[in-house]
C-alpha positions as CSV (number, residue, x, y, z in Angstrom):
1,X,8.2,-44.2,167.0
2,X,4.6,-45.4,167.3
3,X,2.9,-48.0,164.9
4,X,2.8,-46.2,162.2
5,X,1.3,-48.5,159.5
6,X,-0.7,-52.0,158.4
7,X,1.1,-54.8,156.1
8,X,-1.1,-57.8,155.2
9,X,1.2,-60.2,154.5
10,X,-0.8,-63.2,152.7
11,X,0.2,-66.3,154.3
12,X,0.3,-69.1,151.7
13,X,1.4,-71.9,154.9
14,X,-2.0,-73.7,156.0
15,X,-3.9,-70.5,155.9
16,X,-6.6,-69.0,154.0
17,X,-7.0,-65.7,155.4
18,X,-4.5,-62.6,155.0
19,X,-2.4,-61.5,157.7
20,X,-2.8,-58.3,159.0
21,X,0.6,-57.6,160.2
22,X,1.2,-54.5,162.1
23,X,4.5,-52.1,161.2
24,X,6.9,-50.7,163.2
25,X,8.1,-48.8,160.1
26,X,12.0,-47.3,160.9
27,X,14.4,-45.8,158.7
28,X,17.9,-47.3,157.3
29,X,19.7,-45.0,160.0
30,X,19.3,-43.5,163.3
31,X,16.5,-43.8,166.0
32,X,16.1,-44.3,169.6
33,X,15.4,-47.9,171.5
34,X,12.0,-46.8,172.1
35,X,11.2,-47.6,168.5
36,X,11.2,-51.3,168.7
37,X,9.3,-51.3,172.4
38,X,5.3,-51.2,171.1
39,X,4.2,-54.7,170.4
40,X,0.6,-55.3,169.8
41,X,-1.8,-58.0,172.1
42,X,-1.5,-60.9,170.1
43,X,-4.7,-62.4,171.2
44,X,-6.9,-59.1,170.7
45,X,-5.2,-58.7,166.9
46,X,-6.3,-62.8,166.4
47,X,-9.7,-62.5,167.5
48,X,-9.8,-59.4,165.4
49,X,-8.9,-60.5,162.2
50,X,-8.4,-64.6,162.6
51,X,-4.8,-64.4,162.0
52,X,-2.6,-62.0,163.1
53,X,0.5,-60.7,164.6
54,X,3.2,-57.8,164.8
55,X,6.0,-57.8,162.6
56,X,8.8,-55.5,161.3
57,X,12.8,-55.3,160.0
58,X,14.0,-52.2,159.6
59,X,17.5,-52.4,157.2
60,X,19.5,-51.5,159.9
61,X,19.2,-54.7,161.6
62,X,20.1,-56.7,159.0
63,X,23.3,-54.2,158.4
64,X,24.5,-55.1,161.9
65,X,25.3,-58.5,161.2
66,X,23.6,-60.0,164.2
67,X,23.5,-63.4,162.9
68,X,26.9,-63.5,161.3
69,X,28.7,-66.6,162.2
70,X,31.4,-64.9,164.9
71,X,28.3,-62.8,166.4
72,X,26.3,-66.5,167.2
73,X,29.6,-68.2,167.9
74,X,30.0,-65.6,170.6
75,X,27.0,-66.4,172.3
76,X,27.4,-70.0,172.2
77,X,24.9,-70.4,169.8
78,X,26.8,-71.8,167.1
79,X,30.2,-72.7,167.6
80,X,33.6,-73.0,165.0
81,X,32.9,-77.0,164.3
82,X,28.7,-76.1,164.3
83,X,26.9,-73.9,162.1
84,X,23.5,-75.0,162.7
85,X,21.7,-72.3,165.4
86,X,21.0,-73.9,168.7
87,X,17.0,-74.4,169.1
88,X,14.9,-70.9,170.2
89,X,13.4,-72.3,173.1
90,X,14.2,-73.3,176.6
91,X,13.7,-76.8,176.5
92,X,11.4,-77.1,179.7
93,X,9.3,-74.1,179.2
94,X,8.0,-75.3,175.3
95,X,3.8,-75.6,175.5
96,X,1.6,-75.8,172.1
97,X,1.0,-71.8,172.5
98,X,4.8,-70.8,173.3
99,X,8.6,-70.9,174.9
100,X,10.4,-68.8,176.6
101,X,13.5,-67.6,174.9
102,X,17.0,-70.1,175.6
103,X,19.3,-68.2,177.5
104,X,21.8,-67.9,174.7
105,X,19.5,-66.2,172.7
106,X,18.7,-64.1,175.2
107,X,22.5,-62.9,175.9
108,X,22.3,-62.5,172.2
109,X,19.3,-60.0,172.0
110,X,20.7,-58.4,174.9
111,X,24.1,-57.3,173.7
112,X,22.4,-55.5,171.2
113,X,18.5,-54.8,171.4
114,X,17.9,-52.1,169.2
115,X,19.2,-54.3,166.4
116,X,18.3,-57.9,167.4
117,X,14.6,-56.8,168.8
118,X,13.4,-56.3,165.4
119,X,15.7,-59.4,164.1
120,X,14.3,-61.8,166.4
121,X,10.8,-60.8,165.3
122,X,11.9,-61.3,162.2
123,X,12.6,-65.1,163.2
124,X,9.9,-66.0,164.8
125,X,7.5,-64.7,162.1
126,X,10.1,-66.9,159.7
127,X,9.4,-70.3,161.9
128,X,6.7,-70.8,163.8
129,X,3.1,-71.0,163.5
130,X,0.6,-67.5,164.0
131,X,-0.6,-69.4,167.5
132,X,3.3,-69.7,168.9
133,X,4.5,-66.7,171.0
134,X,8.3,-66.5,172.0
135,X,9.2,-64.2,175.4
136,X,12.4,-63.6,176.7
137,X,12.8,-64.7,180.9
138,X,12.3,-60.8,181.5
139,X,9.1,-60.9,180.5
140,X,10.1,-57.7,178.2
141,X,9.8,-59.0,174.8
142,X,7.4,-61.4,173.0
143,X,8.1,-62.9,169.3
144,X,4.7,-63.9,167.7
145,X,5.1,-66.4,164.7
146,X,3.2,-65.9,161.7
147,X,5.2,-68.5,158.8
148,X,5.9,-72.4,160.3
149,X,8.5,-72.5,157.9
150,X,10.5,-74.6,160.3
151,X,8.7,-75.1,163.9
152,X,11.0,-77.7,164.8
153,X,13.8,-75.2,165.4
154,X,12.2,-74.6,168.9
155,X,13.2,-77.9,170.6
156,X,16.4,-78.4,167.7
157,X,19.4,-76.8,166.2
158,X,18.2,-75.4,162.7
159,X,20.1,-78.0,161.0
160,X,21.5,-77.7,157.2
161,X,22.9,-74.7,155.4
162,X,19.3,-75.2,153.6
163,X,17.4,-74.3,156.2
164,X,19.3,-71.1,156.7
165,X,19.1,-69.9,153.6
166,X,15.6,-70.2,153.2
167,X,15.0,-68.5,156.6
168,X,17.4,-65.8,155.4
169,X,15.5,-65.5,152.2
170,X,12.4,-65.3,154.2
171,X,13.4,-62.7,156.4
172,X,14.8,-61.0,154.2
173,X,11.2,-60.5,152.4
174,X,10.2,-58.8,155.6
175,X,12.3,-55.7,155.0
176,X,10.3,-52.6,155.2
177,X,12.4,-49.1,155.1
178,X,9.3,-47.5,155.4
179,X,6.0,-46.5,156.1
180,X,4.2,-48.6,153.8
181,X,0.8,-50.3,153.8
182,X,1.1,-53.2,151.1
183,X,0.2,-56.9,151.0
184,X,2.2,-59.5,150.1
185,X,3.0,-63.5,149.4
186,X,5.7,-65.2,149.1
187,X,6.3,-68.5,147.1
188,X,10.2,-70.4,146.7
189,X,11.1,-74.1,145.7
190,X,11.0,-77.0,147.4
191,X,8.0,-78.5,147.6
192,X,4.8,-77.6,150.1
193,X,4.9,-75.2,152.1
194,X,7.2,-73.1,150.6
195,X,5.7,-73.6,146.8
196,X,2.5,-73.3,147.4
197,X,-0.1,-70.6,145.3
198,X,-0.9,-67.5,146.9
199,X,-4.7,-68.0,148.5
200,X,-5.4,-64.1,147.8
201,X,-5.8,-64.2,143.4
202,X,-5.4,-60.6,143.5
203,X,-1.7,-61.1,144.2
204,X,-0.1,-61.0,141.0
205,X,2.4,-58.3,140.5
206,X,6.0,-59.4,141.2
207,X,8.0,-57.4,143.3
208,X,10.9,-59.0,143.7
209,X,13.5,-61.6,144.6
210,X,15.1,-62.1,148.2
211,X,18.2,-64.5,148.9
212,X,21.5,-64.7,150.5
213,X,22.9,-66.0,154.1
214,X,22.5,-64.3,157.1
215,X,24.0,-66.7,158.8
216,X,27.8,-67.3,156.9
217,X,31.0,-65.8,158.4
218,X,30.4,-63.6,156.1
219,X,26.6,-63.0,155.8
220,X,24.8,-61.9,152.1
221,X,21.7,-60.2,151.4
222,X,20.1,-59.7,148.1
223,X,17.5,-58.3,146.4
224,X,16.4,-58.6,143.0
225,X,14.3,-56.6,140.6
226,X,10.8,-58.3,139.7
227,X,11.4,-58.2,135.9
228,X,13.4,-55.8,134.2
229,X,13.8,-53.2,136.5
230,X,14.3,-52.0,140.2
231,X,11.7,-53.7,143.1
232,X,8.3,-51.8,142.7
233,X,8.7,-49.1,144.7
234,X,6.5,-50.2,147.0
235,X,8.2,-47.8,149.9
236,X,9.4,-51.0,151.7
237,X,11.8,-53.0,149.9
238,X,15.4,-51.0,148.8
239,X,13.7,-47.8,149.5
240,X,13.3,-46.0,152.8
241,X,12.9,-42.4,154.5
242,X,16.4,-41.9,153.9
243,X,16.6,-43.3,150.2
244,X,17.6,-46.1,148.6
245,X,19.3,-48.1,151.4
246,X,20.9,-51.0,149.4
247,X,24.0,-51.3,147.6
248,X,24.8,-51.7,143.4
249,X,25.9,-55.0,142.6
250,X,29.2,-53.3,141.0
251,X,29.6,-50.7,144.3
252,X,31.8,-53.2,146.2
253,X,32.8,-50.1,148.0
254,X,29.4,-50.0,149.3
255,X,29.4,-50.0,153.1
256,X,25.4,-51.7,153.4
257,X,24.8,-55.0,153.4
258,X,22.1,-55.5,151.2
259,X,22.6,-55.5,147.5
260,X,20.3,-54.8,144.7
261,X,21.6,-57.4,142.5
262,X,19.0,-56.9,139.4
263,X,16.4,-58.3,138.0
264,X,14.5,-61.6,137.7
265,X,14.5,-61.5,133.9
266,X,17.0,-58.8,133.2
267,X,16.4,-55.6,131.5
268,X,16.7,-55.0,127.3
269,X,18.0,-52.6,127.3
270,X,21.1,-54.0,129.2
271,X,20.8,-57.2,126.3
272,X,19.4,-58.7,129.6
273,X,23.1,-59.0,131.3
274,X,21.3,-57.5,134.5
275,X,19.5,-60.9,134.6
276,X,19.5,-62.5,138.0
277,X,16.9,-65.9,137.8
278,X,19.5,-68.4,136.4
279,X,16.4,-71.0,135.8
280,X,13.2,-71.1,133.8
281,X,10.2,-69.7,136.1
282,X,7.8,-72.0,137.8
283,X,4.1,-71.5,137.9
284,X,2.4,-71.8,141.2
285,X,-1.4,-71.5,141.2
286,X,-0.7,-68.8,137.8
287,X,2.1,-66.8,139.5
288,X,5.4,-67.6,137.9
289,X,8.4,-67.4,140.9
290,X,11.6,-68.0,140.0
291,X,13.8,-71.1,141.8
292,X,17.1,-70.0,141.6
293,X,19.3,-66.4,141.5
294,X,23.1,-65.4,141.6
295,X,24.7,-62.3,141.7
296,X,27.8,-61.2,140.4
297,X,29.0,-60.6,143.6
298,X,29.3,-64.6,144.2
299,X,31.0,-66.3,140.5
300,X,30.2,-69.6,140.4
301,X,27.3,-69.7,143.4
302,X,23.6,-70.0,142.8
303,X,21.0,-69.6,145.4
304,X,18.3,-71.7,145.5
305,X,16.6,-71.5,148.9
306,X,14.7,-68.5,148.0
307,X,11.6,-66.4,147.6
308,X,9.9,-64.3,145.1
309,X,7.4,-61.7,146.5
310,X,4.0,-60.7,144.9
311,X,1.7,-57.6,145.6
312,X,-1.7,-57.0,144.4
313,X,-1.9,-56.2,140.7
314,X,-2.3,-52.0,140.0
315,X,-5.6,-51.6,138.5
């Protein structure tokens, strides 16, 4: 499948300019290799537009389980005493504009490429800076970043469960089931970066919550409705080609990994028991995000390396 669509993501780390982010747009199921192979010229896309890069996750990959703990244990990335990823990088090959992939990581992507292509996008976009290119030794691959959530995770292990919630949450944010040309920001707690106010002020419509842990033995995935009801069906987050591809909270039956846990603020007309933000909102620069969700799945766990996402406000 060709590139089939544009999402401007707003970046809210450092930058003042929206990313135009070009989509590989997939459905939940099916497809051929050949779908994740078109990957725009970096440099011609950043002299274009300032800021740029490609990025895509189709639900599929996140339904494989690539990161789950056994998978990375496998690969020698993480081991049964160490949970914290080994760094992305080759540790000679690191220069201020990129790295080329560490050979677990490779074997990794390798044992699986029509899932872990699009996943490893995914991670790069979710930690390093828009300037920062990741290849694999083949020379087959490249991983722009886009988000410096945590740049240090190319020369280090991405240390602290923390850490991988929040890149989970962010990658999760990236899901796009299909076609769809929207803009987006996303702000969570904990302080600058990940706090800060959207730089586009027409961003003001939430569309949802993202949490979980792609990383655990057993890996979660959530998504949350942006008030009362189901994510704005944007054509990108829950909803695909193919339908809705996540699961109900209460279908533990469900096969998917991603849930649709509920909303932020819970709906009425459920006397709000479909209420998902267990803490007052926060305002960030007039959008109010909220710092911490559950989900019935979990009793007793709250999640509060997360994000909330926000699209441009219908006229």
């Amino acid at each position: 499948m060709a590139l089939q669509g544009l999402l401007g993501v707003v970046s809210r780390f450092g930058l003042q300019s929206a990313l135009l982010v070009s989509v590989t747009a997939l459905p939940a199921c099916g497809g051929e290799m050949g779908e994740f192979d078109d990957f725009e010229d970096v440099a011609e896309v950043e002299q274009a537009v300032g800021w740029g890069g490609t990025n895509n996750l189709p639900p599929q990959a996140v339904a494989s389980d690539p990161l789950k703990r056994g998978v990375t244990n496998s690969h020698g990335i993480t081991s049964p005493s160490n949970p914290d990823p080994l760094p992305l990088c080759a540790g000679n090959t690191i220069t201020s504009t990129g790295c080329t992939l560490k050979q677990e990581w490779k074997a990794w992507l390798n044992a699986d490429e029509y899932n872990r292509v699009p996943m490893m996008k995914a991670i790069a976009k979710c930690s390093v800076e828009s300037s920062f290119t990741i290849v694999d030794s083949s020379g087959t691959f490249a991983f722009p970043g886009q988000w410096p959530l945590y740049p240090s995770w190319k020369s280090n292990r991405l240390n602290g469960q923390d850490k991988r919630e929040r890149v989970s949450s962010c990658i999760l944010s990236l899901l796009n089931g299909n076609d769809a040309n929207l803009s987006i920001c996303i702000i969570g707690p904990g302080g600058a970066p990940f706090s800060d106010a959207c730089s586009d002020p027409n961003m003001t419509l939430r569309e949802g919550g993202f949490f979980g842990d792609l990383f655990a033995p057993t890996p979660t995935a959530y998504v949350a409705g942006p008030d009362s009801a189901d994510p704005v069906d944007s054509g990108r987050a829950c909803f695909g080609s193919q339908g809705n591809y996540c699961c109900s909270e209460a279908d533990t039956a469900c096969p998917q990994r991603i849930v649709l846990t509920g909303a932020i603020l819970g709906s009425p007309d459920q006397n709000f028991a479909n209420k998902r933000c267990n803490a007052q909102l926060v305002n960030s620069g007039g959008n109010l995000y909220c710092p911490s969700f559950y989900s019935t799945r979990e009793p007793g766990r709250s999640y509060t390396n997360v994000f909330t996402t926000f699209v441009p406000s219908v006229p």
